[in-house]
Each structure stands twice: as C-alpha cells, then as structure tokens.
C-alpha positions as CSV (number, residue, x, y, z in Angstrom):
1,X,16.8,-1.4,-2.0
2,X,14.0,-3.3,-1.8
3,X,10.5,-1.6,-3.3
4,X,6.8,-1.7,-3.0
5,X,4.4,-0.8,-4.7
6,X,0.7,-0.3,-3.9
7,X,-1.5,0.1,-7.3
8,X,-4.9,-0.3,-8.4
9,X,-6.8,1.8,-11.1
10,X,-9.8,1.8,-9.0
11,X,-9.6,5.3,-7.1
12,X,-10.7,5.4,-3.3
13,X,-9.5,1.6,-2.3
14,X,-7.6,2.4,0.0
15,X,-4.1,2.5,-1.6
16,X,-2.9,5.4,1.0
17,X,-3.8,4.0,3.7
18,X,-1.9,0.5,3.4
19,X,0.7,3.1,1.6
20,X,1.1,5.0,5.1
21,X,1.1,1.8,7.4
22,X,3.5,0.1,5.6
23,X,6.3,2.8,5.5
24,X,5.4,3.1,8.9
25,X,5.6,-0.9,9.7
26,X,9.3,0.0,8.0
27,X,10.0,2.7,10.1
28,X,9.4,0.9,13.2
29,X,11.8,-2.1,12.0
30,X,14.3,0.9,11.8
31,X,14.5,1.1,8.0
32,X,15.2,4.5,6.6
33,X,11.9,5.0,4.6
34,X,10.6,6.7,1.5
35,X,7.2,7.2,0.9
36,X,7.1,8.3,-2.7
37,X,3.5,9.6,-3.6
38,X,2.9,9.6,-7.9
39,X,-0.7,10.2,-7.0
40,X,-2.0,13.8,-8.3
41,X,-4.2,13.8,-5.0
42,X,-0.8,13.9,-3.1
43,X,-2.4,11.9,-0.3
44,X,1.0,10.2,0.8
45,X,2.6,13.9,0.8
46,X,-0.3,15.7,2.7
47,X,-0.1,12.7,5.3
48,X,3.7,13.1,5.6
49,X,3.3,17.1,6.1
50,X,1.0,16.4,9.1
51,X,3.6,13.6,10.9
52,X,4.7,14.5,14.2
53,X,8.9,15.3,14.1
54,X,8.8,12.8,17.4
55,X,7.4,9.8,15.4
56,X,9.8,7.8,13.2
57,X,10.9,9.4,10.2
58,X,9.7,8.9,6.7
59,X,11.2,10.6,3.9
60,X,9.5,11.6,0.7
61,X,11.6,12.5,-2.5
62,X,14.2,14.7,-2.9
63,X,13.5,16.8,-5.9
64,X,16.5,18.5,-7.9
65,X,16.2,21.9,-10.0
66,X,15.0,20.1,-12.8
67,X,12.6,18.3,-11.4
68,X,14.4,14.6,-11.4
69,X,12.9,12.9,-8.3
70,X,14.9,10.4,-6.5
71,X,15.3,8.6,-2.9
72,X,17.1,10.7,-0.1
73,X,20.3,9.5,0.4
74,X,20.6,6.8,3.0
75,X,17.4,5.4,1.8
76,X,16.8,1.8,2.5
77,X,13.4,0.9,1.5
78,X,10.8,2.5,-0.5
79,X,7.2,2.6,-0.8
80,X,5.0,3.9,-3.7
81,X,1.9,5.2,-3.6
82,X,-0.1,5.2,-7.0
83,X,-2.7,6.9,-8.3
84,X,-6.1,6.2,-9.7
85,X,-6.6,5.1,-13.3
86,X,-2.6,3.9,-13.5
87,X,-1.7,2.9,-17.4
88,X,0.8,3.1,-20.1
89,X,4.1,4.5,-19.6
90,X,4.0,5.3,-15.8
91,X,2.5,1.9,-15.4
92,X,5.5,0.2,-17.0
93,X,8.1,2.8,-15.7
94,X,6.7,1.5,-12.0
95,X,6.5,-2.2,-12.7
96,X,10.3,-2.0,-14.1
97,X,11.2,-0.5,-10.3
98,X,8.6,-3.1,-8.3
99,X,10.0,-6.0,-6.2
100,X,6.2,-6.1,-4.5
101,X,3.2,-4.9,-5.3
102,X,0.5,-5.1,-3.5
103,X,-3.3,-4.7,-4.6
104,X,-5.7,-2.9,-2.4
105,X,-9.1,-4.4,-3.0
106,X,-13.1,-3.6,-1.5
107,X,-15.8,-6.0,-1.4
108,X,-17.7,-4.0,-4.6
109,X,-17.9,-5.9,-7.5
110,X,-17.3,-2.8,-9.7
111,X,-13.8,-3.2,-7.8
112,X,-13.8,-6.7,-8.3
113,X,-13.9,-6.3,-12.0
114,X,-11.7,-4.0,-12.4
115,X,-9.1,-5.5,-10.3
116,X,-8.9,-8.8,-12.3
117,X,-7.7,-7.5,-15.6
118,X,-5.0,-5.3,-13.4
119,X,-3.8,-8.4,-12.2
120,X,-3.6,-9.7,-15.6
121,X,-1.9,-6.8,-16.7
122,X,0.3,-6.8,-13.9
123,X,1.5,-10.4,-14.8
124,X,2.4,-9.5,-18.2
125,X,4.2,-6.3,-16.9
126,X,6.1,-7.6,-14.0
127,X,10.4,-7.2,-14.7
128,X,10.6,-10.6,-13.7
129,X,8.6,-13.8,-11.8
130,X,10.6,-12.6,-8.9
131,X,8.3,-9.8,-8.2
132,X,5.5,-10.8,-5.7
133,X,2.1,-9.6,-6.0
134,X,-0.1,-9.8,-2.9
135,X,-4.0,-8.4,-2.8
136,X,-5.5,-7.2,0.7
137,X,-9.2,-6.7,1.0
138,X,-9.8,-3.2,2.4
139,X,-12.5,-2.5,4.4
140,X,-14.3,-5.6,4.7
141,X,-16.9,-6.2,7.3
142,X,-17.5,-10.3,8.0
143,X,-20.8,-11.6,7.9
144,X,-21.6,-9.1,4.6
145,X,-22.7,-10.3,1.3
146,X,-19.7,-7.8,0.1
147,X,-17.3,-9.5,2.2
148,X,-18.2,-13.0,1.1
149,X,-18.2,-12.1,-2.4
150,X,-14.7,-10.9,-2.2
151,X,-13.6,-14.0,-0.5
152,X,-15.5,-16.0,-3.7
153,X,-13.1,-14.1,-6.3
154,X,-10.3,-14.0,-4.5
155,X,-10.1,-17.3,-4.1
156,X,-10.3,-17.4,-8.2
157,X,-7.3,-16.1,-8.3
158,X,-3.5,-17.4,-8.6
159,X,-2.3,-14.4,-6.4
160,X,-2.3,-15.1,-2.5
161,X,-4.5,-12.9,-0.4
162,X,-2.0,-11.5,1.8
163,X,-4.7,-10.2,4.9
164,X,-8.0,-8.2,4.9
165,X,-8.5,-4.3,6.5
166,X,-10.8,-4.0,8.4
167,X,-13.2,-1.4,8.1
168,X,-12.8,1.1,11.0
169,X,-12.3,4.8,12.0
170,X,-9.0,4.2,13.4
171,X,-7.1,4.5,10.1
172,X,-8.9,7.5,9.3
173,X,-8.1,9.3,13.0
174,X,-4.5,8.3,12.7
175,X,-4.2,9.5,8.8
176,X,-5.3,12.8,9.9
177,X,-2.1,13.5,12.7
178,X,0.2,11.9,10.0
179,X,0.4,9.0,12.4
180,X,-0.3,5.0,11.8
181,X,-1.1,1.9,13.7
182,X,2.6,1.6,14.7
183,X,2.9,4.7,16.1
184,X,0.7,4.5,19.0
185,X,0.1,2.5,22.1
186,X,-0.8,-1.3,21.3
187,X,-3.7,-1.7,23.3
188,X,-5.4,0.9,21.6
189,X,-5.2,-0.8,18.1
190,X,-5.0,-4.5,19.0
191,X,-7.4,-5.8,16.8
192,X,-5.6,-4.1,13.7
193,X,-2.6,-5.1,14.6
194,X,-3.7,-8.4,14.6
195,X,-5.0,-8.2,11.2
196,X,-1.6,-6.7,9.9
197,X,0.7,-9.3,11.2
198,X,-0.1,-12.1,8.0
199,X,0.5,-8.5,5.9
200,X,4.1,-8.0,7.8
201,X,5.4,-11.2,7.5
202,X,4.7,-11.2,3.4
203,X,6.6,-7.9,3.3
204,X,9.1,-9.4,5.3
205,X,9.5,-13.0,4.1
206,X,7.0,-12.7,1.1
C-alpha cells in the first residue's frame, strides 16, 4: 500500500492543498483512498467533511475505542497530511511508513531556509534510499524575484523539483466545497492541470 507523505515544518505552505489534490488525483485513477490528517488544524478532515457524497470517495481513518487509528479496510493508497513544526518521534514514526514524500515549498526565503535542513533531516530519516523525495513550489508567480529565487535554491539541491503551483483562487474555491482540480469540468482548470501532469507522473512512475 503504497504511501505519501506531504511534510514541511514551515506552517501555511500549502501542505493541504497538494494533500487534497493528490488523494483526489488517486481517486480519480479509481484507488480507494485515505487521506490521513496528523495535523492539529485538522485541515485534511474539515475538507473531507465538506466533500460532496457524488464526488469520488476518500476515506479518512477509522478510529477504534482506544483511539488506535488505522486505514479503512479495502484501502489501497494513502496520503498524509502533516502538520507544522513536525519533529522527533512523530517525525520518525512517519518517515518509517513513507514510500514518498513530497515537500511543499514558497518562494520566501524564510521558507527556503527552513526547508533545506528538513531535507537534510529527511535524508538521514528515510527507512530506506527507496523512498523518493520530491519538492513542488507552491504558489509561485513567474517573472517574481520570489519565484526566481526559488528556482536558484532549488536547483542547489540533490532532490528533483517535481512541478510548481501556481498561485490562484481556484484551489481555495474548490477546498471550500471539499472538491479538487479533478473533480470538475477540465476546461475550467486547464492551466492547473497542466501544471499537475509532471506532479502525476512522479506519483505514478516516480
């Protein structure tokens, strides 16, 4: 059962939004989803409470009387969504379950920063050199100084840039009917679709 992961310390990236598209990007390849949420903010499980029963499904956890969370049954792929300021035990806990992780990043350089020495720590963390690691830029606007100086330091790195987000109000109209860029007509999210398909096939193929 394959499963991703979507980290970065930084808080307000933009981790529940890839979190959302990507489950729903499963879904729509007919993959029985989870979207597991560990972040306090429950983003992931606010979103799923507002999804239309006619869209594709997407589970979240099933919860026993004690409190053990674990996969529905039937579950085929997962997707985690991780909170701010992500360390220690959980940290290690989620990089033993990771097969990918992907790194949200924004053109700030406080983002920058902090995202290096992640990556670092997610290198030294990993289970095994089998686990991918993948950064999209979130929210980038070309032709920016921001924009270009996340293209500079991402290029400094030995982990591929897997797409860039652009930034728009469609994720945030979507996110607010539980709904993503797959679950609506085409035409009226070309140009993010677009920009997803590099992010698809790296889920897919890696």
């Amino acid at each position: 059962m394959p499963v991703i992961v979507v980290a970065n310390p930084k808080g307000g990236v933009g981790k529940s939004t890839l979190s959302t598209n990507l489950a729903g990007y499963l879904a729509l390849q007919g993959h029985k989803v989870m979207l597991g949420d560990i972040d306090r903010q429950q983003s992931s499980r606010t979103w799923l409470s507002l999804r239309p029963q006619a869209a594709r499904p997407i589970a979240s956890w099933d919860a026993t009387h004690d409190d053990v969370v674990k996969p529905p049954k039937g579950t085929t792929h997962v997707v985690l969504d991780t909170p701010a300021g992500l360390h220690g035990k959980r940290f290690d806990e989620l990089m033993k379950l990771a097969d990918k992780i992907v790194v949200p990043l924004q053109p700030s350089i406080f983002d920058i920063y902090a995202t290096r020495t992640f990556l670092d720590q997610v290198h030294a963390h990993r289970k095994s050199d089998k686990v991918q690691v993948g950064v999209v830029g979130m929210r980038v606007k070309d032709g920016t100084i921001a924009a270009d100086q996340l293209k500079a330091f991402v290029a400094t790195l030995e982990v591929p840039v897997i797409g860039y987000v652009r930034d728009t109000q469609n994720y945030i109209q979507l996110a607010a009917r539980g709904l993503t860029l797959w679950d609506v007509a085409p035409s009226r999210v070309e140009r993010d679709l677009e920009q997803w398909q590099p992010i698809v096939r790296w889920v897919d193929h890696g």
